[in-house]
MARKERO-862882 format. One line per field, with one value per residue (C-alpha): residue in one letter; x, y, z. Coordinates in Angstrom, 1 decimal, m for minus. Example, Ala and Ser with C-alpha at 12.3 -4.5 7.8 and 13.67 -1.06 7.14 Angstrom:
residuo = A/S
c1 = 12.3/13.7
c2 = m4.5/m1.1
c3 = 7.8/7.1
//
This chain:
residuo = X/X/X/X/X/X/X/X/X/X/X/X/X/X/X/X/X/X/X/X/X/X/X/X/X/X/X/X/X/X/X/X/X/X/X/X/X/X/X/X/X/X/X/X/X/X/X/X/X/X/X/X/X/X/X/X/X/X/X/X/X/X/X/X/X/X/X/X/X/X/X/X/X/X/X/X/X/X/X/X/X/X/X/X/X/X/X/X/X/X/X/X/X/X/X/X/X/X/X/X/X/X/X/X/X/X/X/X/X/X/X/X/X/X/X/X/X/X/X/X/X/X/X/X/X/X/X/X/X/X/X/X/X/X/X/X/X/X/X/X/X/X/X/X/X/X/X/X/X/X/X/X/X/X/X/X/X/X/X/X/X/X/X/X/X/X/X/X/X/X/X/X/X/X/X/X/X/X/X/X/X/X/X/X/X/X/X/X/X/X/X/X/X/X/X/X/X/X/X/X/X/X/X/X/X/X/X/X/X/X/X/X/X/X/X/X/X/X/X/X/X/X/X/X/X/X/X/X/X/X/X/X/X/X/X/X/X/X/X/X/X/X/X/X/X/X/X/X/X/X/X/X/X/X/X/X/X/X/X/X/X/X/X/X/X/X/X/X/X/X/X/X/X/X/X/X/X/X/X/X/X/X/X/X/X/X/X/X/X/X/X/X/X/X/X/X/X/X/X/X/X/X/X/X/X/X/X/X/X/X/X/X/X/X/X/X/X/X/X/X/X/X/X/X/X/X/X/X/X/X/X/X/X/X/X/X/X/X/X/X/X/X/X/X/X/X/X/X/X/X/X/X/X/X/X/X/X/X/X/X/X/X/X/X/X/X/X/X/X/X/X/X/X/X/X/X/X/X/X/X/X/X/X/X/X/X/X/X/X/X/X/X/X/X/X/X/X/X/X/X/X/X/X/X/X/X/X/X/X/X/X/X/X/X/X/X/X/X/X/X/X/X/X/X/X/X/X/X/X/X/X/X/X/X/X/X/X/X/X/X/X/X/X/X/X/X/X/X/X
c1 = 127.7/127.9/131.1/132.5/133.7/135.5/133.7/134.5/131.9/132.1/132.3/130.6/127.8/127.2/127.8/129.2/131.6/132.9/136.7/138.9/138.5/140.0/137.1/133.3/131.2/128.6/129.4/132.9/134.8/138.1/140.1/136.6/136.4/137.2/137.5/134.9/134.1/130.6/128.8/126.8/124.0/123.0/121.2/118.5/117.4/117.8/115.4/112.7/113.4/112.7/109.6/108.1/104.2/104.1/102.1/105.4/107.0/103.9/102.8/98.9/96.3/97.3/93.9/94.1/96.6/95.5/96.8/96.0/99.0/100.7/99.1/102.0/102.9/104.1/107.8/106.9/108.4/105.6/107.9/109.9/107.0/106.1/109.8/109.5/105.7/102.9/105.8/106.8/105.9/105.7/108.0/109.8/113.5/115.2/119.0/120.9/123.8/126.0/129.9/130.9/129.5/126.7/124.4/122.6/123.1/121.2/118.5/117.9/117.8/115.2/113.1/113.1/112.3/109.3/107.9/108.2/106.6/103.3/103.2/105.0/108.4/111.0/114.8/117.7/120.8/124.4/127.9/129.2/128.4/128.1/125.0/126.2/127.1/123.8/122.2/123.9/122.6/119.1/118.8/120.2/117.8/114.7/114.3/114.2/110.9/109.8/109.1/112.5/114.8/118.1/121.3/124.8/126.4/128.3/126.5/122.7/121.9/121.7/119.4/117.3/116.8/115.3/113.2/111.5/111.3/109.2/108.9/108.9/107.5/110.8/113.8/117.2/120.4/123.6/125.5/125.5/129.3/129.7/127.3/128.4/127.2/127.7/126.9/129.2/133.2/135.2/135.5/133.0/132.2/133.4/130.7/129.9/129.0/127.2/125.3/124.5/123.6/121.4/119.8/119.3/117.5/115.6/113.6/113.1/111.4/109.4/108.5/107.9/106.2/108.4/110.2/113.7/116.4/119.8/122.4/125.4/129.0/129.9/133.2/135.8/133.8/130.6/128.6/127.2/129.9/129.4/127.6/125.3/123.0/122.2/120.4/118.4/116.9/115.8/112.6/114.0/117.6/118.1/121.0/122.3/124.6/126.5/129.2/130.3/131.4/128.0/124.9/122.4/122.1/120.1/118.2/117.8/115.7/117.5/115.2/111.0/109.1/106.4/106.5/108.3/112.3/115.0/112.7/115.3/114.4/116.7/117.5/119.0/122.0/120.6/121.8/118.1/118.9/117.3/115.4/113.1/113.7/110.2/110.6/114.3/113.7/115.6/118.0/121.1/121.3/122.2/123.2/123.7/125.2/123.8/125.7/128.9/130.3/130.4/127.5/124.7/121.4/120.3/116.8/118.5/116.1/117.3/114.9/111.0/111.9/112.9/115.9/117.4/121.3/124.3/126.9/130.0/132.4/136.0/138.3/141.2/144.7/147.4/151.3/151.4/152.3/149.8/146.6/144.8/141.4/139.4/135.8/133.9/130.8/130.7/132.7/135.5/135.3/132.5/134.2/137.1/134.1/132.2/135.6/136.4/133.0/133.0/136.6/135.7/132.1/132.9/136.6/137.7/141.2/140.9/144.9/146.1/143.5/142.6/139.3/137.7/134.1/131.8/128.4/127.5/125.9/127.9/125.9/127.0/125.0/125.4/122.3/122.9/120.6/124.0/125.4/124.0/124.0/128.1/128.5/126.6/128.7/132.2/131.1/129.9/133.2/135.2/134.1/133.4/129.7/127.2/124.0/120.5/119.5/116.7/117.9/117.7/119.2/119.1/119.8/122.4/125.4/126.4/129.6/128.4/127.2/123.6/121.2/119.1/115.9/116.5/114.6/111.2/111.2/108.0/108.7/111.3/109.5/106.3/108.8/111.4/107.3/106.7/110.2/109.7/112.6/112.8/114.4/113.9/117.2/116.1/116.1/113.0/111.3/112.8/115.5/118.6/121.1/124.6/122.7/121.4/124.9/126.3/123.7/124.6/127.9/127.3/125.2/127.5/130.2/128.5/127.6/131.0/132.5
c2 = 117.2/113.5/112.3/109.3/106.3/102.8/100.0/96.1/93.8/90.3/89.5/86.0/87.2/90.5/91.1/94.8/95.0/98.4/96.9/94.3/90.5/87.8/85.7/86.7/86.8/85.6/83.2/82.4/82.4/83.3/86.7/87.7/90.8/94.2/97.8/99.9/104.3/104.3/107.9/108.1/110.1/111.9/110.1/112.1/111.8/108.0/108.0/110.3/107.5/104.9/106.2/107.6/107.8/106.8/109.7/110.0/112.3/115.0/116.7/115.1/116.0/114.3/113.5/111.6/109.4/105.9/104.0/100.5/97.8/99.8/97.7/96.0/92.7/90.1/89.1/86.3/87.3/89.5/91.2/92.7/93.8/95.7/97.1/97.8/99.8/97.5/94.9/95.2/98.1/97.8/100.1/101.0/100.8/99.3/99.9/97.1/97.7/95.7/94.9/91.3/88.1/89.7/87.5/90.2/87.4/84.7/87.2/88.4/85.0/83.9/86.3/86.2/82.5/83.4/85.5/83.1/80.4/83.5/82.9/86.0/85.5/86.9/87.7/87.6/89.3/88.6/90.2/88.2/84.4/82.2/80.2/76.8/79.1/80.5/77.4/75.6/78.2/77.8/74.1/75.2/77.3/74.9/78.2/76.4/77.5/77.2/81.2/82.0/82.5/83.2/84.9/86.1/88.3/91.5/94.1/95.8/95.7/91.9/92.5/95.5/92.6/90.1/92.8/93.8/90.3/89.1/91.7/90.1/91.4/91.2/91.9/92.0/92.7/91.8/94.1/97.8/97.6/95.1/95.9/98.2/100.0/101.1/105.0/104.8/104.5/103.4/100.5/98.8/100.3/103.8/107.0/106.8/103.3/103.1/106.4/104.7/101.0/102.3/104.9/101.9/99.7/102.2/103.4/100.4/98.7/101.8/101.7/98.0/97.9/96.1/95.9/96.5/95.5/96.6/95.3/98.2/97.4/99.9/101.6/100.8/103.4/101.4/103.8/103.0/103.2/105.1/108.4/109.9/110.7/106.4/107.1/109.6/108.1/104.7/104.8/102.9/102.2/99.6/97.8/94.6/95.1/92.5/90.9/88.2/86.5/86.2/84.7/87.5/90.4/93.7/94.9/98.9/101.6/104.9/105.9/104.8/106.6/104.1/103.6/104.7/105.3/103.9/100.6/97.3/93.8/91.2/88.1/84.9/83.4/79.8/76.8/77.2/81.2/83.9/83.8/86.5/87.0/88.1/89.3/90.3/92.8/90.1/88.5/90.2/89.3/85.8/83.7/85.9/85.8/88.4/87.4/88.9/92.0/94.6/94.1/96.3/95.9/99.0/99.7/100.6/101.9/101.8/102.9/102.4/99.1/98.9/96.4/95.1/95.1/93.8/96.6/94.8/96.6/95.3/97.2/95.5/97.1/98.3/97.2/99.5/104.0/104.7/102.9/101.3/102.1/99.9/100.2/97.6/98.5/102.4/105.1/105.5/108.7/108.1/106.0/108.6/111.3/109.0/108.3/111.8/112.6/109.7/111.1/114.2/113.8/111.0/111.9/108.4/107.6/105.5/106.1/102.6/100.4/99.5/99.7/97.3/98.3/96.8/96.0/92.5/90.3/91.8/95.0/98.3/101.4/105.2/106.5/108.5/106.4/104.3/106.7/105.5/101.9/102.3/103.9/101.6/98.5/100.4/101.1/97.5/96.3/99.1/97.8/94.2/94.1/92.6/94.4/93.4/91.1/92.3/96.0/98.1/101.5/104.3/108.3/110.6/111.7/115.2/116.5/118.1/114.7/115.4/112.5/113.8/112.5/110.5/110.3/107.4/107.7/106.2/103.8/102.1/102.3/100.3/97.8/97.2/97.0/94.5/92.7/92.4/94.4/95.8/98.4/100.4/103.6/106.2/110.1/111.7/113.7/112.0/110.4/111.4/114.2/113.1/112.2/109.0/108.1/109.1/106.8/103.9/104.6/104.5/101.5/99.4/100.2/99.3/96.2/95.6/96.4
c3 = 70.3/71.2/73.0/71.1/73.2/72.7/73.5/72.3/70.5/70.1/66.3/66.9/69.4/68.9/73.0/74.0/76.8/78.1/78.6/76.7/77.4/76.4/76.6/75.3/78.7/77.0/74.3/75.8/72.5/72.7/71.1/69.6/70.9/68.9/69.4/68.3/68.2/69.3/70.4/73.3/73.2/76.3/79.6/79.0/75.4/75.9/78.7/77.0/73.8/76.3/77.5/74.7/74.4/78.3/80.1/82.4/79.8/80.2/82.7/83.5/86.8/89.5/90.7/86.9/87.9/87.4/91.5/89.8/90.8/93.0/96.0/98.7/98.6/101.3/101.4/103.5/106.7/108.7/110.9/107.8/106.0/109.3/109.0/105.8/106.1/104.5/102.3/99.1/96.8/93.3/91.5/94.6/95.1/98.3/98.9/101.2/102.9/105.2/105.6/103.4/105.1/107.0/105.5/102.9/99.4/102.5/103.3/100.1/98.5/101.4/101.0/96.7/97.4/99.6/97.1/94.7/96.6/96.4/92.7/91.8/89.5/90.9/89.3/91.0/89.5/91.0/89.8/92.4/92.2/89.6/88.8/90.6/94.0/94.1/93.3/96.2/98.8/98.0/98.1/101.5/102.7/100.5/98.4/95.0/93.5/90.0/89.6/90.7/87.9/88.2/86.5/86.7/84.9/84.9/82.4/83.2/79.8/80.5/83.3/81.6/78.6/80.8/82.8/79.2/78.1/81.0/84.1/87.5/90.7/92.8/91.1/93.5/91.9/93.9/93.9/92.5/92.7/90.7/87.4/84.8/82.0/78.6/79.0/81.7/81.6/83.9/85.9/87.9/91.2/90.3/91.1/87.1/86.9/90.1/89.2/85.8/86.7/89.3/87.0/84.2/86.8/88.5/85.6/83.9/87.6/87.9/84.3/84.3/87.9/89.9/93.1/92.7/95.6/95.6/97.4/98.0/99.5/102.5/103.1/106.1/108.0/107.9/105.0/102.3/99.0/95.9/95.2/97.8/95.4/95.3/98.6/97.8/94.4/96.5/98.3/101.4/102.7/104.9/106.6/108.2/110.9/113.8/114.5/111.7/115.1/116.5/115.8/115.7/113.1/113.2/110.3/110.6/108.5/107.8/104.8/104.0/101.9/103.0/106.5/109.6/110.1/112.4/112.9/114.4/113.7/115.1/113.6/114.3/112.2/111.3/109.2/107.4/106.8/109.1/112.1/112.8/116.8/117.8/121.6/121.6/124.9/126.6/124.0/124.3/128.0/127.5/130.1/132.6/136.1/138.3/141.1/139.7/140.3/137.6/135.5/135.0/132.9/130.5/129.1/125.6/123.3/119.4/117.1/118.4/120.0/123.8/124.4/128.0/127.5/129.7/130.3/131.9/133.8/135.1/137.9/138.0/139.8/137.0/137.0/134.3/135.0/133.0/133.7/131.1/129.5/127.1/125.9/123.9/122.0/122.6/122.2/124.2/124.7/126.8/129.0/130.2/130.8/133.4/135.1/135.8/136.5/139.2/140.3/140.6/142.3/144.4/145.2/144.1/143.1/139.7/139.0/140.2/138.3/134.9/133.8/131.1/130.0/127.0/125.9/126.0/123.7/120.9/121.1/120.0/121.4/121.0/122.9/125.9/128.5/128.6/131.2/134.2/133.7/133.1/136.5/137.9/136.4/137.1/141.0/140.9/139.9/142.2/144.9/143.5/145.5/143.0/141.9/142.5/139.9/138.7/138.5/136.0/134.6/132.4/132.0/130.7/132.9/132.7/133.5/136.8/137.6/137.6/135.6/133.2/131.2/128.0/124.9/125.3/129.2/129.3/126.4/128.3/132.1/130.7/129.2/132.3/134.2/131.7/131.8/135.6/136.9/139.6/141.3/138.0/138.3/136.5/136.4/138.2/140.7/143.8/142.4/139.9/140.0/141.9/144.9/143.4/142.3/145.7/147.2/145.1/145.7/149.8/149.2/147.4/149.9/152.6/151.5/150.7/153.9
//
């Protein structure tokens, strides 16, 4: 049997709401809205209603199949259709995640105005902003197109009505958290309604043909919010990750059913909206000083794509009994490992200074070629002699000391080649193991003697 539920309905409008409002959302009368029993019928009898006569609700040959519109699209930014596969697939559902004031509502809205500027109509749904707000951003970014229609509300059976009455290409919906539904209770953002809003839309843009993005909110610890099952309905899941602080963000792949995973593009915080960053093998460096003591340059690798980062070391002498120890864009953890390594292989003393450590540029790494570069920055510093400037490093140390080979060895050698550095530290044949730490550690002495 159907489960009766109470829902309220606008005696001037019509308009359902699944909680008690004062005001209509949408005709904005006042004390309008009543109680009403109303069963629900089952998910799955309202989507086999839904699709009825469609060939999707019977089993056909595959080889029968009829391919026709499901070509890719441009989203007007090259370097994210490269990310993304081959662009924009109709039917196909992207999932956006990022912390609040990445820049996901800019990105989003930049590329929905790109498309639009194609000749395709585009939607764009917010549960966040109000008309006017979004309005004001794209006259910022010179996104206001004729074929880009937008609306805000609260319910998906607003944005399911305007998908049937006239089905765009690109649909984004802003945010999952804050939609709900009527076959869902409770309120917005709960497992139920996220499960439901993102069933609602998913169908109809695969039903209807289009391109559906959603944008998801993400937990204290950085993960997506909501059911896990919202990740593995979407075709692709994406995030947009940096420091609200600085002026890059990284766009990563963690899911694409249409092209590869854990792809990076980098872009640039701008008045104008995003800036792709097409060589950033050098960006994170900055402005930096080789002649200073206790830095160190990395040949990261995250994803495919082969980045030169600044690892900073300081070695400063403690008034405190217990020394400090601070890391800044890795794990910590990592850190008090490479010190007692070094302690223990190199008989230093390290119990009369603090030591400072962190990735520059704003970078946070969790790759194991790290190691190397981080004993080469706290020696640096230790003995506060300078590195060559154009030197470079990367490998994994173990706890007996030895350096051992990382994942992309050759990725990263053809790229600090490229780069021009020069030496290039790395585990090998005739190098590696705690003999080439020892000799950097003898070297850097000496020269500071």
């Amino acid at each position: 049997m159907s489960k009766a539920r109470e829902v309220f309905i606008c005696s001037a409008c019509g308009a359902q709401t699944p909680q008690w409002r004062g005001q209509c959302p949408k005709c904005r009368e006042w004390n309008t809205l009543q109680a009403v029993s109303q069963a629900r019928q089952p998910a799955g009898r309202q989507r086999a209603g839904a699709v009825a006569g469609a060939a999707a609700d019977r089993p056909v040959p595959l080889r029968d199949v009829a391919d026709a519109g499901h070509t890719p699209y441009g989203s007007g930014l090259k370097a994210l259709d490269r990310v993304l596969g081959k662009g924009l697939m109709p039917g196909a559902a992207i999932l956006l995640g990022g912390e609040p004031g990445i820049g996901k509502s800019t990105l989003l809205l930049q590329v929905a105005g790109l498309v639009a500027a194609q000749g395709r109509p585009v939607l764009y749904a917010s549960g966040e902003e109000s008309l006017p707000q979004i309005k004001a951003r794209a006259e910022r970014l010179d996104m206001l197109d004729p074929n880009l229609l937008a609306m805000a509300t609260s319910r998906v059976e607003d944005v399911l009505e305007a998908l049937n009455a006239a089905p765009p290409a690109l649909v984004v919906v802003d945010s999952v958290q804050t939609l709900t539904s009527l076959e869902a209770e409770g309120l917005p953002g709960n497992v139920s309604q996220v499960r439901a809003v993102a069933t609602a839309l998913l169908e109809a843009c695969r039903r209807l043909g289009c391109t559906l993005i959603l944008v998801g909110h993400v937990t204290k610890d950085g993960v997506l919010a909501g059911p896990r099952l919202l990740e593995h309905m979407v075709d692709t899941v994406i995030s947009l990750e940096g420091d609200r602080r600085q002026m890059f963000r990284l766009l990563r792949v963690f899911k694409n059913r249409f092209g590869p995973n854990e792809e990076l593009l980098v872009f640039r915080m701008a008045e104008s909206g995003m800036q792709i960053v097409d060589d950033p093998s050098t960006f994170f460096l900055g402005a930096r000083d080789a002649s200073l003591s206790g830095t160190a340059v990395v040949m990261a690798v995250d994803g495919q794509r082969p980045l030169a980062v600044e690892v900073q070391a300081l070695v400063a002498r403690t008034f405190l009994s217990i020394p400090r120890r601070a890391a800044l864009g890795f794990d910590a953890n990592r850190l008090h490992l490479l010190l007692a390594v070094l302690e223990k292989r190199l008989k230093l003393n390290f119990g009369q200074v603090d030591i400072y450590a962190k990735v520059g540029g704003g970078m946070r790494l969790q790759e194991p070629g790290l190691d190397l570069a981080l004993v080469a920055a706290v020696l640096s510093s230790y003995y506060d002699v300078p590195l060559p400037e154009k030197c470079v490093f990367w490998g994994e140390v173990d706890l007996n000391g030895q350096v051992r080979h990382v994942a992309a060895h050759d990725l990263r050698l053809s790229q600090a080649r490229r780069l021009g550095f020069t030496p290039i530290v790395h585990p090998g044949a005739d190098q590696g193991g705690i003999a080439a730490i020892a000799a950097l550690q003898q070297r850097l002495f000496h020269r500071g003697a």
